[in-house]
C-alpha positions in Angstrom: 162.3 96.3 186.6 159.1 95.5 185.1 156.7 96.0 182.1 154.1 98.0 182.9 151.3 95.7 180.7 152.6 93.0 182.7 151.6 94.2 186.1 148.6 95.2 184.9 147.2 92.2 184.3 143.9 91.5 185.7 143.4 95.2 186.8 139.8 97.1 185.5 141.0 99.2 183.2 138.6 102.3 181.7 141.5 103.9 179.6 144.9 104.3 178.6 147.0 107.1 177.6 150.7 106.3 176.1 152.3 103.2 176.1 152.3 99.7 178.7 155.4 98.5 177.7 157.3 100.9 179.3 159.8 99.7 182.1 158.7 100.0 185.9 160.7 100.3 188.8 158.7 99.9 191.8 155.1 101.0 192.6 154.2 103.7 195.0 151.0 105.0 196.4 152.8 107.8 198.9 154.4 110.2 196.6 157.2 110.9 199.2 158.8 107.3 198.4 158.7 108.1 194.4 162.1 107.5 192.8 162.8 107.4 189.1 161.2 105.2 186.8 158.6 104.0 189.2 154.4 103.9 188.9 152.7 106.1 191.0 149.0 104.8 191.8 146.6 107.4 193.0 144.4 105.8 195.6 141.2 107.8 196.9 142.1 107.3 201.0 139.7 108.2 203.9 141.1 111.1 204.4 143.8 112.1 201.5 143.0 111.8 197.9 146.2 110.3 195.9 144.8 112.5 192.7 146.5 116.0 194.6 149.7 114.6 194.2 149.8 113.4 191.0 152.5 116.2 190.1 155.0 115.7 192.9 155.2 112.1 192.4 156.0 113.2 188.1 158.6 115.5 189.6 160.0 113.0 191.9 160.6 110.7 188.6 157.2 108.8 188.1 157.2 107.4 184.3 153.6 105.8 184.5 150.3 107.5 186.4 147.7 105.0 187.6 144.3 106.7 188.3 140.7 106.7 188.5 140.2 110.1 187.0 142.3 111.4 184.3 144.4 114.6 185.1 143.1 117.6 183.0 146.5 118.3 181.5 148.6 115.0 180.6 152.4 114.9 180.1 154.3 114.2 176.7 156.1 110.6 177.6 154.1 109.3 180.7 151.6 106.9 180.5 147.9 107.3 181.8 145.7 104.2 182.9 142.5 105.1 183.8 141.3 102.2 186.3 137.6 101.2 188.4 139.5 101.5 191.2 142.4 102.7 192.6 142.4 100.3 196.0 142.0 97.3 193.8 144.3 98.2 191.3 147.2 98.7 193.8 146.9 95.5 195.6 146.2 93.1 192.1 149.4 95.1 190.4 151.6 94.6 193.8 150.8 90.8 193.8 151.7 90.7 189.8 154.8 92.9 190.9 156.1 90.7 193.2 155.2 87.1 191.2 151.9 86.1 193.0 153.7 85.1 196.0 150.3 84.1 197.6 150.1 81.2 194.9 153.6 79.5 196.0 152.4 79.1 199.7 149.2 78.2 202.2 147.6 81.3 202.7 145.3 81.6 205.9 142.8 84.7 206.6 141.4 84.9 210.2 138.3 87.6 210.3 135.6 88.8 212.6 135.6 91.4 215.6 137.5 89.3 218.3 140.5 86.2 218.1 141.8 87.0 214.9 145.1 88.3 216.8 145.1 85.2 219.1 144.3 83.1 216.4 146.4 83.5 213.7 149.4 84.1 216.1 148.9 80.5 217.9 148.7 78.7 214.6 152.1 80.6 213.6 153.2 79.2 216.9 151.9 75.5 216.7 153.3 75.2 213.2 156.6 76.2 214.3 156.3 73.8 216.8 155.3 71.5 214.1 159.1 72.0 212.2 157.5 74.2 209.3 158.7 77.5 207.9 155.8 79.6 209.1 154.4 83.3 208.3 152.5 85.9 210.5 150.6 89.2 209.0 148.8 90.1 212.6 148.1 93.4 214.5 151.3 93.0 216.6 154.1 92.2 214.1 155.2 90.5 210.3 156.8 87.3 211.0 158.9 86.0 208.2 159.9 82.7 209.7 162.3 83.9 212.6 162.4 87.3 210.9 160.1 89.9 212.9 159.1 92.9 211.6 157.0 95.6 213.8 153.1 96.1 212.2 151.6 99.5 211.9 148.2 98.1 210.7 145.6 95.0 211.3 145.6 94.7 207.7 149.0 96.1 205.7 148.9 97.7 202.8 148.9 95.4 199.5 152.6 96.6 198.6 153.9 95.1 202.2 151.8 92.3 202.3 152.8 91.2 198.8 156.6 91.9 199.5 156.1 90.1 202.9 154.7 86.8 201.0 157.9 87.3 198.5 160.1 87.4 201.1 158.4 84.4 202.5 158.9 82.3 199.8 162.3 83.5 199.4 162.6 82.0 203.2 160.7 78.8 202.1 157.6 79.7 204.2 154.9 76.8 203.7 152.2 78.7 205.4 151.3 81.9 206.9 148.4 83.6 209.2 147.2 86.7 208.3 144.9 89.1 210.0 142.0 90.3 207.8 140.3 93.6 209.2 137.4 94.5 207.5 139.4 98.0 206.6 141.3 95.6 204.9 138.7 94.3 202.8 137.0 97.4 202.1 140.0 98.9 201.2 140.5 96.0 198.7 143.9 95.8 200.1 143.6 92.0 199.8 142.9 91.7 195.8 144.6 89.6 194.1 145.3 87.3 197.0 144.9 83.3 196.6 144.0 82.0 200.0 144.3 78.3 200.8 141.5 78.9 203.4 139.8 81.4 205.8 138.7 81.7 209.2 135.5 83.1 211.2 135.8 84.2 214.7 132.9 86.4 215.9 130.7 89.4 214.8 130.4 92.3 217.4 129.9 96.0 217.9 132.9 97.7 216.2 134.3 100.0 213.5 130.6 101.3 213.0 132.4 104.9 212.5 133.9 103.6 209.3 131.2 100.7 207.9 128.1 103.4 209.4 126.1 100.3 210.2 126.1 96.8 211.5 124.9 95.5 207.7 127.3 97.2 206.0 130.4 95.8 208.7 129.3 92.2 208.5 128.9 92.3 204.3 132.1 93.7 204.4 133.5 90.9 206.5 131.7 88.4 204.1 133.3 89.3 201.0 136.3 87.9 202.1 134.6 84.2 202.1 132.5 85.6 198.7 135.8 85.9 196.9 137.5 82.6 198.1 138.1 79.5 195.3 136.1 76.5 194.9 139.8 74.6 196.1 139.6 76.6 199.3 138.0 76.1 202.8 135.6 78.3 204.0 135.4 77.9 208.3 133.2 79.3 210.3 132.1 79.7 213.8 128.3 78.2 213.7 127.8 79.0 217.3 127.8 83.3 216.3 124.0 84.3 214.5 126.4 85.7 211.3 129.0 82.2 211.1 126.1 81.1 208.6 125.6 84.1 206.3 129.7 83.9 205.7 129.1 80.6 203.8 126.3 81.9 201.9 127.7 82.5 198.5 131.3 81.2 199.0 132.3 78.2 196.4 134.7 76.8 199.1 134.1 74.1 201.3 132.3 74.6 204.4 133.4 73.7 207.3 132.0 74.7 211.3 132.7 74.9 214.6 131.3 75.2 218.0 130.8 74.9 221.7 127.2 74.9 222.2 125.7 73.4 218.3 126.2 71.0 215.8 129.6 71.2 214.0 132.2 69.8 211.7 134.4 70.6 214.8 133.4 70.8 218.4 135.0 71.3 222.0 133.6 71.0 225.6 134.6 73.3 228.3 135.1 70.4 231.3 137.2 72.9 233.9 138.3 76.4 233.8 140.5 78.5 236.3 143.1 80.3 236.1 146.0 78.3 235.4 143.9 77.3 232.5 140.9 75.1 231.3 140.5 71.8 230.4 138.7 70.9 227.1 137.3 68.0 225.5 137.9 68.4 221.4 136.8 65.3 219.6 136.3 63.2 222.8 139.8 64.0 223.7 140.6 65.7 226.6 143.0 68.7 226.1 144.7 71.0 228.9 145.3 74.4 227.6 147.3 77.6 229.4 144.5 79.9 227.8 141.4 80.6 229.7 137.7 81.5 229.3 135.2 80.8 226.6 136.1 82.8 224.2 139.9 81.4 224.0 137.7 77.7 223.9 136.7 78.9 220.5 140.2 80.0 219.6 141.6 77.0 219.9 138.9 75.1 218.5 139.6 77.0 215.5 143.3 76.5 215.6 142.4 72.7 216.0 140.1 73.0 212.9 142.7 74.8 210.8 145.6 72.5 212.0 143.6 69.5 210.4 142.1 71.4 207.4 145.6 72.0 206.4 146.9 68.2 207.4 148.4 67.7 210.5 147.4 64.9 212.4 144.8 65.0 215.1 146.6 63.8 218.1 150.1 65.7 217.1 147.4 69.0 216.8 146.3 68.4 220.1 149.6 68.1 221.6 151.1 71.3 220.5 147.6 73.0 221.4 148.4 72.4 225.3 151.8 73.7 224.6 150.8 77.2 223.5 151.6 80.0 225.1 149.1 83.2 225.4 150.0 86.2 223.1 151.2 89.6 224.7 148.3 91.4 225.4 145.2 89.0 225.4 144.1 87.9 229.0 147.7 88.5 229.8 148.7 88.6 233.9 150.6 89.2 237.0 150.3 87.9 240.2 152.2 90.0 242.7 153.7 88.9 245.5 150.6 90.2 247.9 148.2 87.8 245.3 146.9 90.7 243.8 146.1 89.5 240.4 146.5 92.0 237.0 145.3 91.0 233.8 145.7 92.9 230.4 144.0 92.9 227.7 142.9 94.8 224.2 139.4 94.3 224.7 138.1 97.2 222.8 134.9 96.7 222.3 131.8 96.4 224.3 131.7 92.1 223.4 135.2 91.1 224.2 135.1 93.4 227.6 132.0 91.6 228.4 133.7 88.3 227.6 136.7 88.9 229.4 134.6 89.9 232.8 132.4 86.9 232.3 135.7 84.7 232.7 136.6 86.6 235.6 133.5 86.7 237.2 132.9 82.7 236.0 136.8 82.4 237.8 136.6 84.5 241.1 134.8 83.1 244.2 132.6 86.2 245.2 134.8 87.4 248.0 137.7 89.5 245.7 137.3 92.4 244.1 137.2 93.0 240.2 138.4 96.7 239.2 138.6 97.6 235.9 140.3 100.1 234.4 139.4 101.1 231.1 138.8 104.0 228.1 137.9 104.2 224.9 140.2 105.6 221.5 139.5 108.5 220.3 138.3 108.8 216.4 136.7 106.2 216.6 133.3 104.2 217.0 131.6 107.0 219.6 128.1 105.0 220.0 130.1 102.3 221.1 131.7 104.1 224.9 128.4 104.3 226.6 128.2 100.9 225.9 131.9 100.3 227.4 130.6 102.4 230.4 127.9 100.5 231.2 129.6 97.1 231.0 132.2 97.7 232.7 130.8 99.1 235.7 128.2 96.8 236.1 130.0 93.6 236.1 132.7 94.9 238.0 133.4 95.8 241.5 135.0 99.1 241.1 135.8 100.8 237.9 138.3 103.7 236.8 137.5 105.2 233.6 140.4 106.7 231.6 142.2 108.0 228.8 143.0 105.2 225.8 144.6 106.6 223.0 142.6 109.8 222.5 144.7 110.8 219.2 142.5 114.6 218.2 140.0 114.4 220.5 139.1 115.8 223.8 139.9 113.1 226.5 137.8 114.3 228.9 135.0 114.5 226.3 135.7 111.0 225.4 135.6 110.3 229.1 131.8 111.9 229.6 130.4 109.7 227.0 131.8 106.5 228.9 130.3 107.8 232.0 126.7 108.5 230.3 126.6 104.2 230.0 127.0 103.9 233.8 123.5 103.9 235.6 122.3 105.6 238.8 122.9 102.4 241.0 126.7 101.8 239.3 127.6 105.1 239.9 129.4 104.5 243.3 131.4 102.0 241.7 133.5 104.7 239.6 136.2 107.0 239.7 137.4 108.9 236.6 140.8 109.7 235.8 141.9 110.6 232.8 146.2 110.4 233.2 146.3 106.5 232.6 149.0 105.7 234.8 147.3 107.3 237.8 144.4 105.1 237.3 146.6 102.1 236.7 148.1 103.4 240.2 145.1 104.1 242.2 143.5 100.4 241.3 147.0 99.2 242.6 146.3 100.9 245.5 142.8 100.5 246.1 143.3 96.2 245.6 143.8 94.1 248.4 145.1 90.6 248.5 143.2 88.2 246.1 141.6 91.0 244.3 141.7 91.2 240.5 142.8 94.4 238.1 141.8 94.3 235.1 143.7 96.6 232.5 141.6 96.8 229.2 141.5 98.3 225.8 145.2 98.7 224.6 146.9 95.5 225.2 150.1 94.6 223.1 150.0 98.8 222.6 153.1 100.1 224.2 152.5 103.6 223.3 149.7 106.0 224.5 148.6 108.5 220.9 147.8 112.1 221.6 147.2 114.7 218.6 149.6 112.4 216.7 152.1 112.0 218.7 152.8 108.6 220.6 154.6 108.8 224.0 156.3 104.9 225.4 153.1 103.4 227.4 153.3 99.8 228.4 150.1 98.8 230.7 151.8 95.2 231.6 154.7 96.7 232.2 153.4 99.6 234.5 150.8 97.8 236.0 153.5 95.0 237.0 156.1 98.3 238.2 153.4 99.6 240.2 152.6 96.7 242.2 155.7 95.7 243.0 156.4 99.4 244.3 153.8 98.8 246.7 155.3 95.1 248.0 158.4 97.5 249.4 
């Protein structure tokens, strides 16, 4: 147990009513996981307010309220504090809760639109590879050294993330990669954190449901690099028209990288196919199994980050060409009639475009490209006709499907991709809206050395309806499915 004054150190506070040095348990912002003796935090969400439940989580044995505006009626014996904000109040109490955990290791955050999965997984794996007792916070999973633990969020919320780090030093982690969505930031999920250093990938079209406009998503993003330490590193990709305004008020040191500008750090593409590519980093040439431009820039920053944090420059580019890609991101199959199947989460209209371009850049004009691809429901809407449009006019044939419609109408979902496709690209498509019959029909429609493209959902291996999720593997299927057709 803890005091109460002692985990709230270095929260805003407005007011308090009753004592702080009371003993907590544990601290809760879902009511449901209340036990006795714990501090329930009321956190204003998107789309519950923690305020309505103020009263189940007293009856469930909550001894200390935390809360931005003060109940009307107040109970003899439980104490009130009356914070700025309830977000921020959670994540700097959870980090005080569990000892500051960021403080006793090197703490990495990898933001932007695209890479931050690819690169914060790679540096976990080229650090293993290095002997250290590494960390992961990604999209996919936690990783606790060996110890994986399923994700449910880009960004977790501030009590996992802080237990996480605990249980990393408890493991004798040295450093650990964590995804920083900009949900994440906003949501002030990552108060309280000490980073050693922090990444920028890329700024594109995305999440403008949420931020409402482009401004509002790349300030957000910024903040992280705002809030860093003068002992930090600030790293950015100088190549993107944004990598710039992320060092424009942070005290850390600046550091860049590129492929086509001047940099701190910076890598030429010399061959690319399909095997791989081979790069020049620091006029040394590198071999690496990842492919296209945009995985250049990945492991340019993985180079960067490698020596910002003191490995040595040849042992760095060593374990670079040893990496492996990460489920999900330009991941394929070549079946046994050299049909080639590629998955990958590209969700947004930038990283589909990126992806064709290294098909397109890879193919020699004779093979077909057919994508299959949809876009998630609740979500960024102005971004599908977008998705529509690309899609159909860099590739060869396109089937437009259902991807994760959760409470909206696929099929309405599906007319707003098709209003991005114009008059001359309209041959090209086929709708279907049951993703595993367009997975099959672009397995049927492909002929030897012909390339299927599965996009949007990638490490995903569930398919969300109306909140429920069904088992839905696209590598998996895709990989069925052609097979079936070898026999």
């Amino acid at each position: 147990m803890k005091l109460l004054k002692d985990i709230l150190y270095g929260v805003g506070i407005v007011a308090v009513n009753g004592t702080t040095d009371t003993m907590v348990n544990a601290i809760c912002f879902d009511s449901r996981k209340v036990g006795l003796d714990d501090v329930f935090v009321a956190v204003k969400g998107t789309l519950v307010d923690g305020h309505s439940y103020i009263d189940t989580a007293l009856n469930a044995g909550a001894n200390a309220i935390i809360c931005e505006t003060m109940p009307v009626n107040l109970v003899n014996g439980i104490t009130y504090v009356q914070v700025k904000n309830g977000n921020a109040a959670l994540a700097i109490m959870a980090s005080n809760f569990y000892g500051t955990p960021s403080k006793n290791l090197k703490l990495v955050g990898v933001t932007g639109t695209n890479g931050k999965t690819t690169i914060s997984s790679l540096l976990y794996q080229l650090f293993k590879k290095a002997g250290y007792k590494v960390g992961l916070l990604s999209t996919i999973k936690i990783m606790i050294d060996d110890k994986e633990i399923k994700a449910t969020h880009t960004t977790p919320d501030a009590i996992t993330i802080n237990k996480s780090l605990a249980e990393m030093n408890n493991a004798g982690v040295e450093f650990c990669f964590m995804e920083v969505s900009s949900h994440g930031i906003h949501q002030k999920r990552i108060e309280g954190l000490v980073f050693e250093g922090a990444i920028f990938t890329n700024l594109s079209h995305d999440h403008l449901d949420y931020h409402k406009t482009f401004a509002e998503y790349r300030d957000t993003k910024k903040l992280l690099f705002d809030g860093l330490p003068k002992t930090a590193w600030a790293l950015t990709n100088i190549d993107d028209k944004n990598g710039a305004v992320m060092l424009q008020n942070t005290k850390a040191k600046k550091q860049t990288y590129a492929l086509k500008t001047y940099a701190d750090f910076r890598a030429q593409i010399l061959e690319n196919q399909f095997s791989g590519q081979l790069l020049k980093i620091d006029d040394n040439e590198l071999w690496s199994k990842l492919i296209g431009d945009f995985n250049a820039y990945n492991m340019l920053a993985i180079y960067a980050t490698a020596q910002l944090l003191g490995l040595e420059k040849m042992e760095i580019l060593r374990l670079l060409s040893e990496l492996e890609n990460v489920d999900g991101r330009f991941q394929y199959y070549i079946s046994g009639k050299n049909i080639t199947a590629i998955v990958d989460y590209a969700h947004t209209p930038d990283a589909l475009k990126n992806v064709l371009n290294t098909i397109n850049a890879l193919r020699t004009g004779n093979e077909d490209v057919i994508t299959v691809v949809g876009c998630g429901g609740d979500r960024d809407k102005s971004k599908r006709p977008v998705m529509g449009h690309i899609a159909s006019e860099m590739s060869t044939k396109v089937v437009f499907t259902s991807d994760n419609p959760r409470t909206e109408s696929p099929s309405e979902i599906l007319k707003e991709v098709e209003a991005g496709v114009e008059a001359q690209n309209t041959r090209k498509v086929l709708t279907i809206e049951n993703r595993e019959q367009a997975i099959k029909t672009a397995c049927q429609l492909a002929q030897p050395k012909d390339i299927i493209l599965i996009a949007g959902k990638g490490h995903e291996t569930y398919q969300e309806t109306n909140g429920v999720r069904i088992d839905f593997d696209d590598y998996k299927i895709v990989k069925q499915l052609l097979t079936s057709l070898e026999k």
